[in-house]
N, C-alpha and C positions, 0 to 999 in steps of 0.2 A: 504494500500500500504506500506508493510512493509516486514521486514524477517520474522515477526511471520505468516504473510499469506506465505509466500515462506514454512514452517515450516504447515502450514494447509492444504495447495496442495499436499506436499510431502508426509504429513502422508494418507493424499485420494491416489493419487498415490499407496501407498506400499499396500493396500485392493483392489484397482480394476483393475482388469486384462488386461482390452482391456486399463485402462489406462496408464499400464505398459507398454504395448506390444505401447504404441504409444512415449512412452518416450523411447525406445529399439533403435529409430532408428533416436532420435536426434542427434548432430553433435556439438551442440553449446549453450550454456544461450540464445541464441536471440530465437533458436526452443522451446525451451523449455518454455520460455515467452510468445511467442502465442498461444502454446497447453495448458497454463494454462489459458488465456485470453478466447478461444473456453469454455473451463469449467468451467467459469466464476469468474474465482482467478485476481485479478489485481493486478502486482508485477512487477518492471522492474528486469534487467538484473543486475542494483547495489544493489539491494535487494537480487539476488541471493549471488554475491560473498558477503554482508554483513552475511549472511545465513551461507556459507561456513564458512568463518573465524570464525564462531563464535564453528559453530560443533569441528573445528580444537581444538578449545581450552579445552575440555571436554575429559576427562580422555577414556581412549579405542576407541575413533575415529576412529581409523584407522584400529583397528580388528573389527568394524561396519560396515564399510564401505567395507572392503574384502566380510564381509559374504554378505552384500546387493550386492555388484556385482556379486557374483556367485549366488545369487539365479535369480539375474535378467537375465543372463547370459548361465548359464547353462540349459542342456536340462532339462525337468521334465517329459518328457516319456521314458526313456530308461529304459530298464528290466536286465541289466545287473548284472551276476552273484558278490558276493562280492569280487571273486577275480580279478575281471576286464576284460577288453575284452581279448579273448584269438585268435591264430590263427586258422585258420581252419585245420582239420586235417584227416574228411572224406573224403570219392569218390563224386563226383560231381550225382547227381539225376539221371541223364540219362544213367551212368554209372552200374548201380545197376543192 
């Protein structure tokens, strides 16, 4: 019951997918404490922000924690060209 398990959850977390997709639609440290509890982590909620404070302190933080929000974040199925979505500028199908 420490940060360093808050820090052994998070790193299972960032490997399994459904357990990412279930941290995707926490709201709070209290959700996030029981969904660790379910997967057998035991950590309270002052173990997190100790966890936190501590990441804060460590050089590049906060360009970590961007790329980890957009991976968690963003889509990973879209096929979109490199220039980005563009407007539509054909006839409609039916039209043809």
């Amino acid at each position: 019951m420490s940060k360093k398990t808050v820090f052994s959850f998070l790193s299972k977390a960032a490997k399994d997918n459904q357990l990412k997709a279930k941290l995707k639609d926490t709201a709070n440290q209290d959700e996030l404490v029981n969904i660790a509890k379910q997967t057998g982590y035991d950590f309270s909620s002052e173990h997190v922000d100790e966890a936190l404070d501590e990441l804060k302190q460590r050089p590049g933080f906060f360009g970590m924690l961007a790329d980890a929000a957009l991976e968690v974040f963003a889509p990973h199925d879209d096929n979109y060209p490199a220039t980005g979505t563009q407007p539509y500028s054909g006839e409609p199908a039916s039209k043809r």
